[in-house]
C-alpha positions in Angstrom: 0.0 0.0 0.0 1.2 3.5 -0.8 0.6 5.7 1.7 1.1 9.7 1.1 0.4 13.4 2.1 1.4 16.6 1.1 1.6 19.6 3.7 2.1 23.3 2.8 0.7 26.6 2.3 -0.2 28.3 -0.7 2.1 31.6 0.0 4.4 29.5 2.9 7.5 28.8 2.5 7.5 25.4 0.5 5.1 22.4 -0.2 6.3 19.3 0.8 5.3 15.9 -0.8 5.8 12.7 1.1 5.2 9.4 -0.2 5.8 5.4 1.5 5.6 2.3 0.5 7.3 3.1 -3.1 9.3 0.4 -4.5 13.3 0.5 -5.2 14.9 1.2 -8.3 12.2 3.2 -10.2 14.2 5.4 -12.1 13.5 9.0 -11.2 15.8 12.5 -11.9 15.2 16.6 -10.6 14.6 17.0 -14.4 11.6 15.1 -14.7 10.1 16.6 -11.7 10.5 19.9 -12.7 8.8 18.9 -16.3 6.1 17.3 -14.7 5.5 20.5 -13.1 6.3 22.7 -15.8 3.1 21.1 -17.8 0.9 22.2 -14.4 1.7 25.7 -15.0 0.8 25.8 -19.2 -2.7 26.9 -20.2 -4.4 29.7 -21.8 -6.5 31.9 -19.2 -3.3 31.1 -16.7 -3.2 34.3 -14.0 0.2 36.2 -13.9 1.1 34.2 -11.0 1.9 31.2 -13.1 5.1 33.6 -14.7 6.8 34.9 -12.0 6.8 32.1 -9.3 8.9 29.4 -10.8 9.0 25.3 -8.9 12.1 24.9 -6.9 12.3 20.6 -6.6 14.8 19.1 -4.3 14.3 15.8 -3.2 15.5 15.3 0.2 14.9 11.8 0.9 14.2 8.3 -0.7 16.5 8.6 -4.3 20.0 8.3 -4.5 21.9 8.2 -7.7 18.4 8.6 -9.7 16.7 5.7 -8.1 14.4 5.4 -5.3 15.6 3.4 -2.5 12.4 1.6 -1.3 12.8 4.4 2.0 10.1 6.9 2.4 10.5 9.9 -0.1 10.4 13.4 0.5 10.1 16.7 -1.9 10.0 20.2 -0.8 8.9 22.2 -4.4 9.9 25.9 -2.7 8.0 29.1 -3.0 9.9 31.5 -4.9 7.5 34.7 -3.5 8.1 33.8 0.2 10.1 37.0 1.0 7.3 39.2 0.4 4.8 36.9 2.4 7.1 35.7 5.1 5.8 38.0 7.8 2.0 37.6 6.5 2.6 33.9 6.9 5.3 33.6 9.6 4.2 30.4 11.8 5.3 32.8 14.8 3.5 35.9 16.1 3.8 39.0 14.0 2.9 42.2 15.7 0.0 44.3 13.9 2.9 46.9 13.6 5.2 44.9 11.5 2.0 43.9 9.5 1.5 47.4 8.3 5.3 47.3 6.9 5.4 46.9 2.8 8.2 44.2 1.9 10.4 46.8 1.0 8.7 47.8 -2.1 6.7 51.0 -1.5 3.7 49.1 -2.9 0.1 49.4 -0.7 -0.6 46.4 -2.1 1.7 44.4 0.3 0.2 46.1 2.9 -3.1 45.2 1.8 -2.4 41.6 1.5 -1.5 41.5 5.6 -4.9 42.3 6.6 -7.9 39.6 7.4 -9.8 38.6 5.0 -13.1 38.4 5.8 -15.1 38.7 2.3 -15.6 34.9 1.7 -16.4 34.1 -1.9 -19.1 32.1 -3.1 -18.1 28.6 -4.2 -14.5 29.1 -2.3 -13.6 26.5 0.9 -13.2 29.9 2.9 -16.8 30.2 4.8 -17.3 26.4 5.7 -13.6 26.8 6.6 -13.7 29.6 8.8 -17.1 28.1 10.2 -15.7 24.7 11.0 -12.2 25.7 12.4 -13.5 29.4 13.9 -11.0 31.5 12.2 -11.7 34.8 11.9 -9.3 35.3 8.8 -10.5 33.2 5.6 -6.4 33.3 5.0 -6.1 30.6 7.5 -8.6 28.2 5.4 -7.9 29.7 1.4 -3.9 29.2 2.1 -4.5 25.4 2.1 -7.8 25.2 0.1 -5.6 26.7 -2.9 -5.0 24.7 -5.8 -1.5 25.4 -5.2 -1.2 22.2 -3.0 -1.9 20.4 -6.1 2.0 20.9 -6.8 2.9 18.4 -4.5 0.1 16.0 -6.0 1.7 16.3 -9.7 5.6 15.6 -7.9 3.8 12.3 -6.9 2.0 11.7 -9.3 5.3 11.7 -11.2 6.8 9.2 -9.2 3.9 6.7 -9.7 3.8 7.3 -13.7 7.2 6.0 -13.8 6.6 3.0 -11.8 4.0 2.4 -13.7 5.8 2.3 -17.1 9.0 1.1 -16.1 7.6 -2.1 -13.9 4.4 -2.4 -16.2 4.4 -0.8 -19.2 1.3 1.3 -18.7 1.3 5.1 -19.5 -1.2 7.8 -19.1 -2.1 11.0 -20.9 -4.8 14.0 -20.3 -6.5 16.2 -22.1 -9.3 18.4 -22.6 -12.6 17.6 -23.6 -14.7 20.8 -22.6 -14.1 24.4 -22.0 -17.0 26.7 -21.1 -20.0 25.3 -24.2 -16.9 24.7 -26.9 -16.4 20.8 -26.6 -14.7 18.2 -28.5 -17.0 16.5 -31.1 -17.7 12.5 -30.0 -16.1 10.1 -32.2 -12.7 12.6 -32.0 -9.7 11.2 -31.8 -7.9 9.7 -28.3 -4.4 11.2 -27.6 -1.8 8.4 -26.3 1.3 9.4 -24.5 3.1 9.2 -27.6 1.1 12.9 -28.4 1.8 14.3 -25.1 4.1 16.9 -26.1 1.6 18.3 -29.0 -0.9 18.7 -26.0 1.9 20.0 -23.7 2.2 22.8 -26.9 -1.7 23.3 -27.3 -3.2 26.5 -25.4 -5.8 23.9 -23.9 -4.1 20.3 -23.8 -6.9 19.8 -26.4 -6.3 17.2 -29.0 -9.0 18.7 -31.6 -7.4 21.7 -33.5 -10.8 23.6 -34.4 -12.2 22.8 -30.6 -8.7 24.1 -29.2 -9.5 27.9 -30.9 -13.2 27.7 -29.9 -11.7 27.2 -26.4 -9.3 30.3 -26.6 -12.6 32.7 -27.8 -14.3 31.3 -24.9 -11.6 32.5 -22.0 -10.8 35.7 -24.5 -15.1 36.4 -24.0 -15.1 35.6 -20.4 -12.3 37.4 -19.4 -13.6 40.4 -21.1 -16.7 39.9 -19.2 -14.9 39.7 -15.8 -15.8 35.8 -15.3 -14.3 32.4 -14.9 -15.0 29.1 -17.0 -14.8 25.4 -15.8 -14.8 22.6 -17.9 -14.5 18.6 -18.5 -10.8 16.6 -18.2 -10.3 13.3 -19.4 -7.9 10.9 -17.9 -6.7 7.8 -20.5 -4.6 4.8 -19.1 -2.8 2.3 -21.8 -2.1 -1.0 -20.9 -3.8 -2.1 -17.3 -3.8 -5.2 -17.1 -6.9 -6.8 -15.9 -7.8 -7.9 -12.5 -6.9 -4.6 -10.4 -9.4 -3.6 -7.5 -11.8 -5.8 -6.5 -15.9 -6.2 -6.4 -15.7 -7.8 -2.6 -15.6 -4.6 -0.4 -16.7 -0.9 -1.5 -13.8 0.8 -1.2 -11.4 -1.8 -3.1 -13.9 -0.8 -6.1 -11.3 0.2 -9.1 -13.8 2.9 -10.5 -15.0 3.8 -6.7 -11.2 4.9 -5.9 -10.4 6.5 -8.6 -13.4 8.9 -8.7 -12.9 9.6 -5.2 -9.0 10.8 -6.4 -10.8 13.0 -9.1 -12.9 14.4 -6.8 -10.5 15.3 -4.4 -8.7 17.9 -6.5 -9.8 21.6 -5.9 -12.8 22.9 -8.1 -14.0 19.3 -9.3 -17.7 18.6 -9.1 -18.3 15.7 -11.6 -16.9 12.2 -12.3 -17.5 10.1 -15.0 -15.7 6.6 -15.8 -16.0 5.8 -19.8 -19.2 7.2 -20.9 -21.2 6.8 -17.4 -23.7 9.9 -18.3 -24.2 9.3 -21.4 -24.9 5.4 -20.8 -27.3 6.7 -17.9 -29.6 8.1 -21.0 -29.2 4.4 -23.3 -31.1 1.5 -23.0 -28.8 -1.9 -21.9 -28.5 -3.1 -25.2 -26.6 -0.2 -26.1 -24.8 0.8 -23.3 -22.5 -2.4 -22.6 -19.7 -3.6 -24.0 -20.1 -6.9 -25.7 -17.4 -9.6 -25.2 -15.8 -11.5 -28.3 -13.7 -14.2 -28.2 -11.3 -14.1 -30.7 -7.8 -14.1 -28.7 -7.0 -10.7 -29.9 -7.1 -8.8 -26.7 -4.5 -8.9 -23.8 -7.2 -11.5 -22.1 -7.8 -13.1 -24.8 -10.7 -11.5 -25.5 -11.6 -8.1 -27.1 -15.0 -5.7 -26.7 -17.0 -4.1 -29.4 -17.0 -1.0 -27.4 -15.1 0.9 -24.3 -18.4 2.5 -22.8 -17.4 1.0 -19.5 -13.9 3.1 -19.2 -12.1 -0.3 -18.5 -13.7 -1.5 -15.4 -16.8 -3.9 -14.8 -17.4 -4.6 -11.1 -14.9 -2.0 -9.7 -11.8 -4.6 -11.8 -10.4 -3.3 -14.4 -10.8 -5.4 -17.5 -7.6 -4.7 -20.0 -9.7 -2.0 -21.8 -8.0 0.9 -21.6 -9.2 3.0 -18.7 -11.2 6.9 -19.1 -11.7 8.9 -16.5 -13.3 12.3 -16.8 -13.8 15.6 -14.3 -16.2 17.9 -14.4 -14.6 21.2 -12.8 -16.2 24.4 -12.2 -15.9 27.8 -13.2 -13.1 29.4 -10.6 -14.9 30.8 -7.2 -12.1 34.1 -7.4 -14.6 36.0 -9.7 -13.5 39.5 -10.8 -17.4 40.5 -11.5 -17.1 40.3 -7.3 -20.0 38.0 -6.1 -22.4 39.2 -3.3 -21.4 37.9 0.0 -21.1 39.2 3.9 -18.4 40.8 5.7 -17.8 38.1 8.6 -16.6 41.2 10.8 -19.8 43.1 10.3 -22.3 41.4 9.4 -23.3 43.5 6.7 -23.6 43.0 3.0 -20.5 43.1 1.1 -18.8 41.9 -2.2 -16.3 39.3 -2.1 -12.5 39.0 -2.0 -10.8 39.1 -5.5 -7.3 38.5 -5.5 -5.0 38.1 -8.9 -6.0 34.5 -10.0 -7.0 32.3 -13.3 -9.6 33.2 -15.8 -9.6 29.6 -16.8 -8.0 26.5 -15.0 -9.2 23.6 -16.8 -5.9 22.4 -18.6 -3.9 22.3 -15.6 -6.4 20.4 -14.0 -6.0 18.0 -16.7 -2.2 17.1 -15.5 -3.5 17.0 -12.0 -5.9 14.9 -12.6 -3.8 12.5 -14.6 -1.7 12.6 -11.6 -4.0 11.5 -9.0 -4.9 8.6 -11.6 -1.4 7.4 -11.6 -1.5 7.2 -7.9 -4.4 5.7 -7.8 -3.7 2.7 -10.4 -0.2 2.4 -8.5 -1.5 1.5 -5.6 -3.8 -0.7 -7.4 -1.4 -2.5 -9.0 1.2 -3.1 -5.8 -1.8 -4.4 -4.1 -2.2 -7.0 -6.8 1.0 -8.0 -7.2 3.3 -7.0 -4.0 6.6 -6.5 -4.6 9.4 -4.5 -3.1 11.1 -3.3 -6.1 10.8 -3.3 -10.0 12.7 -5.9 -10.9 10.5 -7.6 -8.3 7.4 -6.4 -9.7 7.7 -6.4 -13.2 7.9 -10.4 -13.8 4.7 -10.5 -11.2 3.0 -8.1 -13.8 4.0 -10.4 -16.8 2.7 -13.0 -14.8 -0.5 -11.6 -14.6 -0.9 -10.8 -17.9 0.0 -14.4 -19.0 -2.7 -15.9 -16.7 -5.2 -14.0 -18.2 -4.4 -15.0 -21.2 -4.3 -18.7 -20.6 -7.7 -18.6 -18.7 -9.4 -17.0 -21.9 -7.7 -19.6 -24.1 -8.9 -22.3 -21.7 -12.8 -20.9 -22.0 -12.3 -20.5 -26.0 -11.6 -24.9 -26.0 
């Protein structure tokens, strides 16, 4: 079992991501950290915080020589802004007069940002936040509700993508079905990782040209307006074999835990695996996946269809695995939504601070992130195994004894 956490502020010092239970010898460098997180920070409708505050990676525990040891790991991804928030966030007391001291730039603004915040927006974790831990100051809730954390997510996310390919051969790739109402046709196209740097080079991570530019118009029309957009991810995994998760308890369910991951990235609302709305609207005879048994699958089987997303019973089934997120538009609206001053009482507009007009293809490479974990763990708890060169002939093996069962059905 793979057990990590991440721990940080939004505007602290650093994040940290921590991660145990991760095999030895998975090949892993600084470099492809830092890309991982590079490909976070693309996307049109970005804010102009994505420009200026760079990722600072160091690994400070678990690799040595660019391969993980099997020991716990440890990555602190620093915040390159800290000196102008380190008194606003200092995890000592401050006195109110050192709060009303700029950070040495003249500006008002950086006096403004040391004062409580106590416009909560609409749709934003800072109301229930301040309500359930009784803070006065939505800061102490917003600096950890921030999609920010989802830095350290992506760092291990990164670490459980290469596992995955180097001691099974599966790979991943995400990309963007929906901005705003411009959405990819059905019937497009699926993007394997082999086209992961066009989508790393598309404004959108979208893998449909003509959808791509009806995406940009979209954030270039809500921007002008003063809004936000959401929109729909989709997560694709090649090459699972069959058998992980299980039917027996509900939360060894393959399709349970994995929409529980989506869900459990900032902004996400919706989760579908394969096409579960759509199916929801189809009568049976349409909406499975027929079985034929002509060897030419990895089981020895194929399907007619996917419609499933590449589970059946909470296993995966060798199909190749879709996962999608709905996420909505971002709560930081500048057209400032109607809210109360929590000092007051009265009737007031909400806090807008500098943020994204659109955050949907970012969200795709988190989400792809949190699916790696997830199918990681899925897979060490089907196979066990300490290290790759112990895990990788347990993952052939599986594979192999799929195979033979189907061929012993077929005579």
């Amino acid at each position: 079992m793979l057990n990590w956490m991440t721990a940080g502020e939004s505007h602290g010092p650093s994040l940290v991501a921590m991660i145990d239970g991760f095999p030895a010898g998975v090949e892993i460098t600084h470099e492809a950290l830092r890309d991982a997180l590079a490909r976070r920070r693309l996307g049109y409708g970005r804010g102009a915080r994505q420009k200026f505050e760079q990722d600072e990676v160091r690994i400070l525990s678990g690799v040595r020589h660019g391969r993980t040891l099997g020991s716990p790991i440890a990555v602190e991804i620093r915040n390159t802004e800290w000196p102008k928030w380190e008194k606003v966030m200092s995890a000592d007391p401050v006195s109110r007069e050192d709060l009303m001291i700029d950070a040495g730039t003249g500006d008002e603004r950086e006096i403004a940002r040391n004062k409580p915040l106590t416009r909560p927006r609409p749709g934003h974790a800072d109301l229930a936040g301040m309500a359930k831990y009784g803070h006065e100051d939505a800061r102490n809730v917003l600096e950890r509700a921030s999609a920010r954390e989802t830095a350290a997510r992506v760092v291990i996310g990164a670490l459980c993508e290469a596992l995955l390919e180097q001691a099974a051969g599966i790979t991943l790739v995400a990309h963007t079905l929906q901005v705003g109402q411009a959405r990819v046709p059905e019937g497009s196209a699926l993007p394997t990782s082999a086209d992961a740097s066009a989508l790393d080079a598309d404004p959108l991570r979208c893998f449909d040209a003509d959808t791509s530019q009806a995406m940009v118009d979209e954030i270039d029309a809500a921007k002008k307006d003063g809004d936000t957009l959401g929109g729909v991810v989709e997560v694709l995994a090649y090459n699972v074999p069959a058998g992980l998760g299980s039917h027996t308890q509900w939360n060894r369910r393959l399709d349970a835990r994995l929409a529980q991951a989506i869900m459990s990235i900032q902004a996400m609302k919706g989760v579908e695996i394969g096409e579960g709305f759509a199916n929801a609207g189809r009568r049976g005879s349409l909406a499975h996946d027929e079985i034929l048994g002509e060897g030419a699958g990895p089981a020895g089987t194929r399907r007619a269809s996917n419609r499933a997303g590449g589970t059946e019973g909470g296993i995966s089934n060798a199909e190749l695995i879709a996962v999608r997120g709905a996420l909505k538009p971002i709560s930081t609206v500048p057209r400032a939504l109607r809210t109360i001053d929590t000092a007051t009482g009265e009737e007031a507009t909400a806090n807008h601070q500098r943020s994204d007009v659109c955050a949907v293809a970012p969200a795709a490479v988190i989400a792809q992130a949190m699916v790696a974990i997830t199918l990681a763990d899925a897979l060490l708890e089907k196979v066990g195994g300490d290290s790759v060169t112990e895990i990788a002939p347990r993952v052939s093996s599986v594979r192999e004894y799929s195979v033979a069962r189907a061929e012993g059905a077929d005579r």
